[in-house]
LOGUTOR-118217 format. One record per residue (C-alpha): chain; residue in one letter; x, y, z. Coordinates in nm, 2 decimals, padded with zeros to 4 digits, m for minus. Layout:
% LOGUTOR-118217
> chain; resn; X; Y; Z
> A; A; X; Y; Z
...
% end
This chain:
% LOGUTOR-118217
> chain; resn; X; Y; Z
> A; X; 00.66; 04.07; m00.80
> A; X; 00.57; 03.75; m00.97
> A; X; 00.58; 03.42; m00.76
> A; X; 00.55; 03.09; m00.90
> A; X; 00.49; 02.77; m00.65
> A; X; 00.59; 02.44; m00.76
> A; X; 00.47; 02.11; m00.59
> A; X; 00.42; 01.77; m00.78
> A; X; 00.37; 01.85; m01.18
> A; X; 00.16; 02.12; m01.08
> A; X; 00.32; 02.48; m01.09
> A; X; 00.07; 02.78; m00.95
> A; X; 00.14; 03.16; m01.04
> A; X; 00.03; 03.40; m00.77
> A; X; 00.08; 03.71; m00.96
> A; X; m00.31; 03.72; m00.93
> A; X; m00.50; 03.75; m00.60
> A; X; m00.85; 03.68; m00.69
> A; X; m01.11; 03.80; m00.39
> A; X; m01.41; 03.65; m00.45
> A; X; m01.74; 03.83; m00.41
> A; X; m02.15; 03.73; m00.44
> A; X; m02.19; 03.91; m00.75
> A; X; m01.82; 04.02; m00.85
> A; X; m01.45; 04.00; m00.76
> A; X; m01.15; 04.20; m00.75
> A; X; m00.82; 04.15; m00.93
> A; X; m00.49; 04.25; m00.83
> A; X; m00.25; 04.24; m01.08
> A; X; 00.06; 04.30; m01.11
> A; X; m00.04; 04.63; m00.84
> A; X; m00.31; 04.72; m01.06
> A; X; m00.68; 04.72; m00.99
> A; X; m00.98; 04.63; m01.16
> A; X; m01.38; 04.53; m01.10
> A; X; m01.56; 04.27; m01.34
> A; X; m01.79; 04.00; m01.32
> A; X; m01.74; 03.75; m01.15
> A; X; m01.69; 03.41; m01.34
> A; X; m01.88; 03.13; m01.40
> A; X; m01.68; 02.80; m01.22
> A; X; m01.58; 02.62; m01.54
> A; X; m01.64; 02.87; m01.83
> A; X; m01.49; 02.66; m02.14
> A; X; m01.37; 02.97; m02.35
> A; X; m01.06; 02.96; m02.08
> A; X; m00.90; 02.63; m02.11
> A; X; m01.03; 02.50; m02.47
> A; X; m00.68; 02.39; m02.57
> A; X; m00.70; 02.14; m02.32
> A; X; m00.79; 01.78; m02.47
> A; X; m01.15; 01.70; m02.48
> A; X; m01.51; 01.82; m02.48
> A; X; m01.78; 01.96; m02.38
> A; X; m02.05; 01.67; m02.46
> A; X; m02.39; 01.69; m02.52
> A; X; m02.55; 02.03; m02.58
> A; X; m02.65; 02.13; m02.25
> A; X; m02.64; 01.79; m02.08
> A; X; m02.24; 01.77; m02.16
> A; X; m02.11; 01.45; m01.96
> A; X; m02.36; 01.49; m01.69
> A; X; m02.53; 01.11; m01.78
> A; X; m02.24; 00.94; m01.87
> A; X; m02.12; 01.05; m01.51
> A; X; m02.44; 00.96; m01.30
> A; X; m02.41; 00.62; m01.50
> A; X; m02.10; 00.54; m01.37
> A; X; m01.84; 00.85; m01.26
> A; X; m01.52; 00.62; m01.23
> A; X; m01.58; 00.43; m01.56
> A; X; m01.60; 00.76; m01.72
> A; X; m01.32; 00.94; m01.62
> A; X; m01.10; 00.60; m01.69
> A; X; m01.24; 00.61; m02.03
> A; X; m01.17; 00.96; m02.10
> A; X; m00.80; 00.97; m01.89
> A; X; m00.71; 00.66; m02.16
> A; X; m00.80; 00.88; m02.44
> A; X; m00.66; 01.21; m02.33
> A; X; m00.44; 01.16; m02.02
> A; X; m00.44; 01.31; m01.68
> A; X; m00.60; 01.63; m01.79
> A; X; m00.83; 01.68; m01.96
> A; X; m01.21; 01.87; m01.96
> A; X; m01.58; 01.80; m01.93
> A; X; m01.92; 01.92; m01.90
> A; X; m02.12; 01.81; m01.59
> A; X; m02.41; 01.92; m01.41
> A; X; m02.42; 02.24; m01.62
> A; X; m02.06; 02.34; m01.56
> A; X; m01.72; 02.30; m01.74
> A; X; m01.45; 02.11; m01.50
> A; X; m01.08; 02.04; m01.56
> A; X; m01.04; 01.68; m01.45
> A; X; m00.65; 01.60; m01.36
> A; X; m00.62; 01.23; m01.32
> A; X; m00.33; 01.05; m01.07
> A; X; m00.19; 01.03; m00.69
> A; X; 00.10; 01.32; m00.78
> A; X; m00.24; 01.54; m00.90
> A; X; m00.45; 01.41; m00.62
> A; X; m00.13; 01.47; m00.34
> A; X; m00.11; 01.83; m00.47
> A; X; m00.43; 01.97; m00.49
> A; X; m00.57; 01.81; m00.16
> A; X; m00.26; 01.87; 00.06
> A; X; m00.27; 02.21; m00.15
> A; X; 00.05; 02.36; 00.11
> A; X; m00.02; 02.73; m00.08
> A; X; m00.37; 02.75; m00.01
> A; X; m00.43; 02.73; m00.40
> A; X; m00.78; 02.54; m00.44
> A; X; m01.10; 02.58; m00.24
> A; X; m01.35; 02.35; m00.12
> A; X; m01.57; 02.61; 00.01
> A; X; m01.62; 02.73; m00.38
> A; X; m01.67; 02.40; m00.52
> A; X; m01.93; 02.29; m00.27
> A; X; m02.12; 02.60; m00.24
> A; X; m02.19; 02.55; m00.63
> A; X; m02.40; 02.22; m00.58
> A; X; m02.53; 02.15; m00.24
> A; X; m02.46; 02.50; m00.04
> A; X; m02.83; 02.52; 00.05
> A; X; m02.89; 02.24; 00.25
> A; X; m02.50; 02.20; 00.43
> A; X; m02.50; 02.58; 00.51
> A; X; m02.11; 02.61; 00.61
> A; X; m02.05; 02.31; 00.73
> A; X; m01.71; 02.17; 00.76
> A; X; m01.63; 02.07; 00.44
> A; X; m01.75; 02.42; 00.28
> A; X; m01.48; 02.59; 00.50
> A; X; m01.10; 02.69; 00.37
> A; X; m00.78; 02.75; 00.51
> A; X; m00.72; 02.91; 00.86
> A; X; m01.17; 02.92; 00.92
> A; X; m01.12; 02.54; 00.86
> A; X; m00.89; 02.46; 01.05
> A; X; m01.09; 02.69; 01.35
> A; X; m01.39; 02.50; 01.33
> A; X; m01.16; 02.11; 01.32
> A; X; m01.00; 02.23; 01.61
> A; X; m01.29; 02.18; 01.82
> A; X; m01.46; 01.95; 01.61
> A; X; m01.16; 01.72; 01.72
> A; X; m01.28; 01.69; 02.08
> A; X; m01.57; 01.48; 01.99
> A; X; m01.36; 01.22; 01.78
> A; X; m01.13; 01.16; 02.06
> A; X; m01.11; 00.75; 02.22
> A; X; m01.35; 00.88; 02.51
> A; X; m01.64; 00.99; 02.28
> A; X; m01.57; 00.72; 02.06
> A; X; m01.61; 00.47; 02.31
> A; X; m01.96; 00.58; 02.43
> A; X; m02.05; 00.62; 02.06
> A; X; m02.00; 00.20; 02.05
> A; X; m02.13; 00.12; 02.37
> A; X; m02.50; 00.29; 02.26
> A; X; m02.43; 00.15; 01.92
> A; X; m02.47; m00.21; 02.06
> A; X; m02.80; m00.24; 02.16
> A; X; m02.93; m00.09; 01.86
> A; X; m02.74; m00.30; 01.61
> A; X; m02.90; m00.64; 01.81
> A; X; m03.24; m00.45; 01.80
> A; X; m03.22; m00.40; 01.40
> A; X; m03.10; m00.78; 01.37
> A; X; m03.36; m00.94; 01.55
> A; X; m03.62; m00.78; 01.33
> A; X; m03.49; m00.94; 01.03
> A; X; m03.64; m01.17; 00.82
> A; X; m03.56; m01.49; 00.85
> A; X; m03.49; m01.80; 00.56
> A; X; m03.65; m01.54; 00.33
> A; X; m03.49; m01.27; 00.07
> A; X; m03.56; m00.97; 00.23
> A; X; m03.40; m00.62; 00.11
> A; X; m03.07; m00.52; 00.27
> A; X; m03.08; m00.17; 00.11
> A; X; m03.38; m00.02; 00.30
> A; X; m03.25; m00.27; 00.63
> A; X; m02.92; m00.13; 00.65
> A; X; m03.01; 00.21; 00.54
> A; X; m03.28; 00.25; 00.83
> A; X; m03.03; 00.09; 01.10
> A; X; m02.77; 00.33; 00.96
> A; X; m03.00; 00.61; 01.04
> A; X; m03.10; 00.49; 01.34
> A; X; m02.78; 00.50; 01.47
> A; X; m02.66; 00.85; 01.36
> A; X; m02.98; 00.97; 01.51
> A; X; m02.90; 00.80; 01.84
> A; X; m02.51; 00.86; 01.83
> A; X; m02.55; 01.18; 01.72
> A; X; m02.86; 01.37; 01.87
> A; X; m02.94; 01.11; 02.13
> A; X; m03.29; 01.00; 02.01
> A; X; m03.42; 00.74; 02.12
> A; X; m03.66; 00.48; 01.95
> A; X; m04.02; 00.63; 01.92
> A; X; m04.12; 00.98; 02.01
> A; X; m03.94; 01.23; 01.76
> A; X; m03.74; 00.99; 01.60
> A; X; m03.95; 00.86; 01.33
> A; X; m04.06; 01.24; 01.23
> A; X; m03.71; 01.38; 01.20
> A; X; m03.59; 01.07; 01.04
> A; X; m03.81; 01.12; 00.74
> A; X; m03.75; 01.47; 00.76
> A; X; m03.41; 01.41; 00.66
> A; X; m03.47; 01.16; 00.41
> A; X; m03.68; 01.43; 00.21
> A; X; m03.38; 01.66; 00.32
> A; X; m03.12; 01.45; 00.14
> A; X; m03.37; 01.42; m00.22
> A; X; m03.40; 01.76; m00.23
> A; X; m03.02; 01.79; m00.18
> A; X; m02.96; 01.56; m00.49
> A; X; m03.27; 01.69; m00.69
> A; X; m03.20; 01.80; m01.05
> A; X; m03.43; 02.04; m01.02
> A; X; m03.35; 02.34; m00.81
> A; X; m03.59; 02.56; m00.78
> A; X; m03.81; 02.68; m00.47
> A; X; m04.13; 02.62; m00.61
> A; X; m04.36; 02.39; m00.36
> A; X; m04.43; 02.04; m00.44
> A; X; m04.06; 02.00; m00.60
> A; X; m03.83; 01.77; m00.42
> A; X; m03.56; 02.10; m00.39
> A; X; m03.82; 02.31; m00.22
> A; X; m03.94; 02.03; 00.00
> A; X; m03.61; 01.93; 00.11
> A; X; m03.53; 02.32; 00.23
> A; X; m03.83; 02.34; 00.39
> A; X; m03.76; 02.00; 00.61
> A; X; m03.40; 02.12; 00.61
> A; X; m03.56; 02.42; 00.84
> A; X; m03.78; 02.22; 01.04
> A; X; m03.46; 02.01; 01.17
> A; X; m03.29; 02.29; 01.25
> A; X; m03.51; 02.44; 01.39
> A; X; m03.55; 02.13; 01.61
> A; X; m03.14; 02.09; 01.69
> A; X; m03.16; 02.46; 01.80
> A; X; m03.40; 02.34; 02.08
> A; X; m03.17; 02.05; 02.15
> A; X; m02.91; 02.28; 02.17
> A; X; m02.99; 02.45; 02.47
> A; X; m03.10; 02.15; 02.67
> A; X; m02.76; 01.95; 02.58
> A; X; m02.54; 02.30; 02.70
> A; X; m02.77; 02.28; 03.02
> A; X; m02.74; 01.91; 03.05
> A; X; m02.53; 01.70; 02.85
> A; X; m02.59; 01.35; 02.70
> A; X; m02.37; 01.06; 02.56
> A; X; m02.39; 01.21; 02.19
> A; X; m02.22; 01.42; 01.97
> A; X; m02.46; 01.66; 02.00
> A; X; m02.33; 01.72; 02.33
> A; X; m01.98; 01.73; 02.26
> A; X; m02.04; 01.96; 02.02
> A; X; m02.21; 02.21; 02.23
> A; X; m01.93; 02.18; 02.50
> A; X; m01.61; 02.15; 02.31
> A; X; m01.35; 02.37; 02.30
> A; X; m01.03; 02.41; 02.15
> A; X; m00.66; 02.43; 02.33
> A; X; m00.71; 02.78; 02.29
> A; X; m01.10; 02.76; 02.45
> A; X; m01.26; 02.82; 02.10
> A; X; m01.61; 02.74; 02.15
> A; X; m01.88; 02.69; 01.84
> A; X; m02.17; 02.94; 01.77
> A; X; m02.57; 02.74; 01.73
> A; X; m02.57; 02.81; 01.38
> A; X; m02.23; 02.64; 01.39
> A; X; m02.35; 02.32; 01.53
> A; X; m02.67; 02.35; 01.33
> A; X; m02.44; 02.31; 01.00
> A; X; m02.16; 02.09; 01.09
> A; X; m02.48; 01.84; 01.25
> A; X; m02.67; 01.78; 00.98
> A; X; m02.37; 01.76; 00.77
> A; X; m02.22; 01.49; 00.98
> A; X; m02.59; 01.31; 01.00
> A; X; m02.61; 01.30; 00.68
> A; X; m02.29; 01.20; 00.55
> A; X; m02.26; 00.98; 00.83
> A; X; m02.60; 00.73; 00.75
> A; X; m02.53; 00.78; 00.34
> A; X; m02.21; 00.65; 00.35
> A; X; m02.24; 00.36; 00.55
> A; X; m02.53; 00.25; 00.42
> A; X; m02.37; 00.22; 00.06
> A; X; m02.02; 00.06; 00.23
> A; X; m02.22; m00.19; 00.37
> A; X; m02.43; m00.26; 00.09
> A; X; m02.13; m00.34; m00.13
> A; X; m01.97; m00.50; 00.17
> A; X; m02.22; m00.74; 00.19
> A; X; m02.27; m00.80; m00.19
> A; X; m01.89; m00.86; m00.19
> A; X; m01.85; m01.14; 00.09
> A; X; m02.19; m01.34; m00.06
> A; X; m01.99; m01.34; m00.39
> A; X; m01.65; m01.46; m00.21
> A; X; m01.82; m01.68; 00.08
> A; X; m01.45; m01.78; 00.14
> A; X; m01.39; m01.44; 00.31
> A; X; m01.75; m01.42; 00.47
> A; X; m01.62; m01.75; 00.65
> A; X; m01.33; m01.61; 00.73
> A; X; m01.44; m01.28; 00.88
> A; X; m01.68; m01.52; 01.07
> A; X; m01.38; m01.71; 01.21
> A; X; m01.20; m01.34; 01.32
> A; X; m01.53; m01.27; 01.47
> A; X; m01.58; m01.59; 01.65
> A; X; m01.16; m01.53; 01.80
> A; X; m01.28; m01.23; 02.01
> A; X; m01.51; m01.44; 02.19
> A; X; m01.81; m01.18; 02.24
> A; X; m02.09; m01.11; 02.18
> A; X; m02.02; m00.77; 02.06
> A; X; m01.72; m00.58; 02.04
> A; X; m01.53; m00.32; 02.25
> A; X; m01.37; m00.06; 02.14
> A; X; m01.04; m00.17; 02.22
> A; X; m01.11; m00.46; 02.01
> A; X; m01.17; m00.30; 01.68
> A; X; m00.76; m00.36; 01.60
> A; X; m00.79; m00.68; 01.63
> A; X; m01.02; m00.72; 01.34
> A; X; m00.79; m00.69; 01.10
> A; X; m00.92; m00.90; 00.79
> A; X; m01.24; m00.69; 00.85
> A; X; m01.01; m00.44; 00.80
> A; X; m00.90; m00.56; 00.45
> A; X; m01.21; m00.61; 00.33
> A; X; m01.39; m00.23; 00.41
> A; X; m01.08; m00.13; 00.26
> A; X; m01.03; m00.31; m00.09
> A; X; m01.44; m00.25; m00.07
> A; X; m01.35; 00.15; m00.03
> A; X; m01.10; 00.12; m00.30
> A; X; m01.37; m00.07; m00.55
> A; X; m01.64; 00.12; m00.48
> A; X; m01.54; 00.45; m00.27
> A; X; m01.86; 00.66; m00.15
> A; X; m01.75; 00.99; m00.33
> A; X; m01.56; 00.88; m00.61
> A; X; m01.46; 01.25; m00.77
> A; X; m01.32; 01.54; m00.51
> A; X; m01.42; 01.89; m00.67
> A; X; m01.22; 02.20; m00.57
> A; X; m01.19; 02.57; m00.73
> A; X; m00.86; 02.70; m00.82
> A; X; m00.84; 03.05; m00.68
> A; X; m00.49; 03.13; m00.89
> A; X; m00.38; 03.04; m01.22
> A; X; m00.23; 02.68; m01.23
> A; X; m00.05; 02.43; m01.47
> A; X; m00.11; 02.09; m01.46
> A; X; 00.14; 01.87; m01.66
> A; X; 00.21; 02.16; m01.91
> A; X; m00.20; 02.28; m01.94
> A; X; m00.28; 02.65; m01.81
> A; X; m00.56; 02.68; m01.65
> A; X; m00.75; 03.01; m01.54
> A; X; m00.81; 03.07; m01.19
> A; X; m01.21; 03.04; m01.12
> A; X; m01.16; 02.71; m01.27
> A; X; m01.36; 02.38; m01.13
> A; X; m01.14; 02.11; m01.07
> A; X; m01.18; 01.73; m01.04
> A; X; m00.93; 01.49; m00.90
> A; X; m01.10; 01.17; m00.92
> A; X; m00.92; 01.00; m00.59
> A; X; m01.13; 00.74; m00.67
> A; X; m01.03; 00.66; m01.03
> A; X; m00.68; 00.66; m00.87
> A; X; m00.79; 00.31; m00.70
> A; X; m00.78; 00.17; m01.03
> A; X; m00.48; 00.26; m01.23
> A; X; m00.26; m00.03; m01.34
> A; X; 00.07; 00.20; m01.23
> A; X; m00.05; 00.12; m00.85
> A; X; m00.24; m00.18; m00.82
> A; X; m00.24; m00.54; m00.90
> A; X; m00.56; m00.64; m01.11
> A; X; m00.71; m00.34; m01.00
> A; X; m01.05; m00.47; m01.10
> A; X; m01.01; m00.78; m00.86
> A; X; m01.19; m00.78; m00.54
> A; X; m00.86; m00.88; m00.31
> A; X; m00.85; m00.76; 00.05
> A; X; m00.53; m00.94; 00.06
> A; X; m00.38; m00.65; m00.11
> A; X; m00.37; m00.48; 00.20
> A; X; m00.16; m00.68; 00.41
> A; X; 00.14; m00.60; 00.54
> A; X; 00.31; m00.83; 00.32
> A; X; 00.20; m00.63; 00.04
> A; X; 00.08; m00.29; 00.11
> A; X; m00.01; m00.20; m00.21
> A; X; m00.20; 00.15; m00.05
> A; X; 00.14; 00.22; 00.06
> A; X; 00.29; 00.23; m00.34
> A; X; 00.21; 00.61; m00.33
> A; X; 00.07; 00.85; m00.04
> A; X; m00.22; 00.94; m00.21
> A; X; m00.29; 00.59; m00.42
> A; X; m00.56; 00.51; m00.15
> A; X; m00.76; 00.77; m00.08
> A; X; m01.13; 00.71; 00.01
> A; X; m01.17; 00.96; 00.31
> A; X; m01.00; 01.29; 00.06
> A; X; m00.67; 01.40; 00.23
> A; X; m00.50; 01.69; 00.41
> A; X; m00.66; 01.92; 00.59
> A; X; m00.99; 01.81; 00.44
> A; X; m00.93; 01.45; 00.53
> A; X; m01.28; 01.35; 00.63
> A; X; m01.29; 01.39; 01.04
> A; X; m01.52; 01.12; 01.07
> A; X; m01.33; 00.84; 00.87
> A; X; m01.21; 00.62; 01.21
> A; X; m01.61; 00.62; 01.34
> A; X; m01.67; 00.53; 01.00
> A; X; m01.51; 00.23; 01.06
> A; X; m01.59; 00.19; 01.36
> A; X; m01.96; 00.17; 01.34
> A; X; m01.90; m00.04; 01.04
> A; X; m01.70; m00.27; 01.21
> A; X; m01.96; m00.32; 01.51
> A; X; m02.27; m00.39; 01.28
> A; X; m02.02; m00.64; 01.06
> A; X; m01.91; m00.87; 01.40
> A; X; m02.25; m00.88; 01.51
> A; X; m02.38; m00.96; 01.18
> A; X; m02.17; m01.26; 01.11
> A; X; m02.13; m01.38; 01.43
> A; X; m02.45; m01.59; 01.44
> A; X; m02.58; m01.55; 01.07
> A; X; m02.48; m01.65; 00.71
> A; X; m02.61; m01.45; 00.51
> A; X; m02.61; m01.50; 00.06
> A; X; m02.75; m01.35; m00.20
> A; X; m02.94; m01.52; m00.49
> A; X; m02.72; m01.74; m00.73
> A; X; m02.55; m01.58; m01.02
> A; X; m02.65; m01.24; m00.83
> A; X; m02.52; m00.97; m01.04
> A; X; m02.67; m00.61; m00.90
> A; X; m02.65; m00.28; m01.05
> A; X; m02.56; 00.00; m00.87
> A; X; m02.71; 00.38; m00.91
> A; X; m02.39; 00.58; m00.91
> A; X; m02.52; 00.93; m00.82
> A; X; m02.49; 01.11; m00.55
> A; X; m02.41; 00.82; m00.30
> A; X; m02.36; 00.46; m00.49
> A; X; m02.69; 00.20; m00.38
> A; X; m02.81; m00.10; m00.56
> A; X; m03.11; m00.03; m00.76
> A; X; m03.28; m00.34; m00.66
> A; X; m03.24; m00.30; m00.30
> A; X; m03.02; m00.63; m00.30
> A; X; m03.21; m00.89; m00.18
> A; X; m03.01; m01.08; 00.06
> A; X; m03.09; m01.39; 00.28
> A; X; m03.00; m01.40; 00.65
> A; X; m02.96; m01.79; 00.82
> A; X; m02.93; m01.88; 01.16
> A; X; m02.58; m02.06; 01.20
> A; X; m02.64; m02.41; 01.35
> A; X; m02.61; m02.39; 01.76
> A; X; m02.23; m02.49; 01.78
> A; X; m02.10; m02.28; 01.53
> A; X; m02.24; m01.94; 01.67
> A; X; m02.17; m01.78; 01.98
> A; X; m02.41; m01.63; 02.23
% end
């Protein structure tokens, strides 16, 4: 029996049920069974009659995407249209470009594409199984109870012990000066997962585990990967154990005595259906949070900042928000109320989203816009090259928070036109403390400072894996005279 789904311009045929192995997988089709070897993800002799290439001998695409991923694929969508193939990072991808092929892959109602495949090819060493290397029914298991700990009551402890620590990292900054905001921002940032999410304190192990999981997160990106000692891969595994190791002790304190972290909530959640998580569970789904969590906000806030010292008209604006609350520091029943903040992080996510290109692995035979392609294939969507297509947005390459207002809503001209945190059922769990920690380092950050960077400032940015300024941007914090700033 030969079933075809249709969704979007995508059409899937599930006459093939492709169970994949570590070395091999078996075929079903059509009733009949056979054994062979397992396929590479991307091998090119499938889907050459698709438009474009394979690049550079060996290399393909690879620089040309570490460059600058959503200039790339722009480039190469004008010249071939919204499919078309590549060569990156030693594999051959089908990228389909567009909401309708971003909609159907990620809401993905047939269980077509998987995550787990696609991650597990670049980075399954260091986030184990983690949330986001989980599909279907074992995904939805482990968000279940991951839910509990995004839920208002968490959230609001996670920005009361936020507070103190965003004052703490402000006061230490250099004053009528150019200092570096990259390092600043990125050592608050991981300051604050660490306390939020483990419930470490400043001093004692905080400083060792720290740069434990900076050496974690090179060897995660390292070109290289091999386990030979002294390479950054190697290192990064080996520090990847000694944290671990070091939750797993955590573990059994927080289940005896829990704390005002995640941590905690993690070890005690359960689902409706009292579905608790395993330690190696936690282990995973912890670093993977405390590590996306600190890389992510680091380079939002980067480009954040860079933006409102370019348009001081909306620094001075967000300052005049701030100043309406009338605190020092913000509640978390105050966050709505910020909502120009709210247009800028999001025309800031749309111009420079943290993970620009989504990969998944099509587990069936699929058509996109007329193309086969084999199952086994890597796909990209590109969610973030969707933020800039003409079709959807005004001046797409216009830095204009305006364009999320109500009285325009241009996120709202298609349901997946906007979509910096992925979407369905891998729409990233932590997208609303995202913005909320965001948000909280923001208010406190323009409530009594100006802050500018140096005139005719024009910084470029390292693309790959998380997007930072390669000069650090040098930035320069003021005092606001007395009766303009509030205490």
């Amino acid at each position: 029996m030969n079933h075809r789904y249709h969704f979007g311009l995508i059409k899937v045929d599930a006459s093939a049920v492709v169970l994949v192995g570590m070395t091999h997988s078996v075929v079903l089709w059509g009733g009949s069974l056979k054994e062979e070897n397992i396929i590479k993800p991307g091998a090119a002799s499938g889907f050459k009659h698709i438009p474009g290439s394979s690049g550079l001998p060996l290399f393909g695409h690879t620089f040309q995407f570490i460059s600058d991923p959503i200039k790339t694929t722009l480039k190469l969508y004008e010249k071939h249209g919204p499919v078309f193939r590549t060569n990156v990072f030693f594999l051959d991808v089908v990228n389909v470009i567009g909401p309708e092929a971003v909609k159907a892959v990620l809401a993905d109602p047939d269980k077509n594409f998987s995550s787990k495949l696609a991650i597990e090819a670049f980075v399954k060493d260091f986030i184990g199984r983690a949330i986001l290397a989980r599909d279907f029914e074992d995904h939805r298991y482990h968000r279940r109870i991951m839910q509990s700990a995004f839920k208002s009551g968490p959230m609001k402890t996670y920005q009361i012990r936020m507070t103190p620590h965003i004052a703490l990292g402000l006061s230490r900054c250099e004053k009528d000066r150019y200092f570096l905001f990259h390092p600043f921002i990125k050592r608050l940032s991981l300051r604050l997962a660490s306390e939020i999410f483990l419930g470490l304190e400043e001093g004692g192990d905080l400083d060792t585990i720290n740069a434990a999981l900076v050496t974690m997160m090179n060897g995660a990106i390292a070109p290289i990967r091999l386990k030979i000692p002294g390479l950054a891969f190697n290192e990064g595994l080996v520090k990847r154990k000694v944290i671990a190791d070091y939750i797993s002790k955590l573990i059994v304190e927080r289940r005896a005595n829990p704390s005002m972290d995640m941590l905690s909530e993690f070890c005690n959640a359960k689902s409706e259906q009292g579905e608790q998580f395993s330690d190696s569970d936690i282990i995973d789904h912890m670093l993977f949070m405390w590590l996306a969590a600190h890389e992510t906000t680091t380079s939002l806030l980067c480009h954040v900042m860079y933006r409102i010292c370019q348009f001081p008209e909306w620094q001075n604006r967000l300052r005049e928000e701030c100043c309406g609350i009338g605190k020092a520091a913000i509640d978390y029943e105050d966050l709505p109320k910020l909502e120009q903040m709210d247009w800028v992080i999001k025309e800031t996510l749309r111009m420079h989203p943290p993970a620009p290109l989504t990969m998944r692995t099509a587990l069936r035979e699929c058509e996109f816009y007329g193309y086969h392609i084999p199952a086994n294939t890597m796909i990209s969507i590109g969610p973030g090259v969707s933020h800039f297509l003409k079709e959807f947005w005004t001046e797409p390459e216009k830095f204009d928070p305006q364009r999320f207002s109500s009285e325009r809503a241009e996120d709202k001209s298609h349901s997946h036109a906007y979509v910096p945190f992925g979407g369905g059922a891998h729409t990233c769990i932590g997208m609303h403390f995202a913005s909320m920690e965001a948000k909280a380092i923001l208010y406190q950050m323009l409530l009594n400072h100006s802050w500018q960077t140096p005139e005719g400032y024009d910084p470029k940015f390292t693309m790959m894996p998380i997007p930072k300024p390669k000069d650090n941007l040098p930035i320069l914090m003021k005092d606001l005279p007395r009766r303009s700033r509030l205490h």
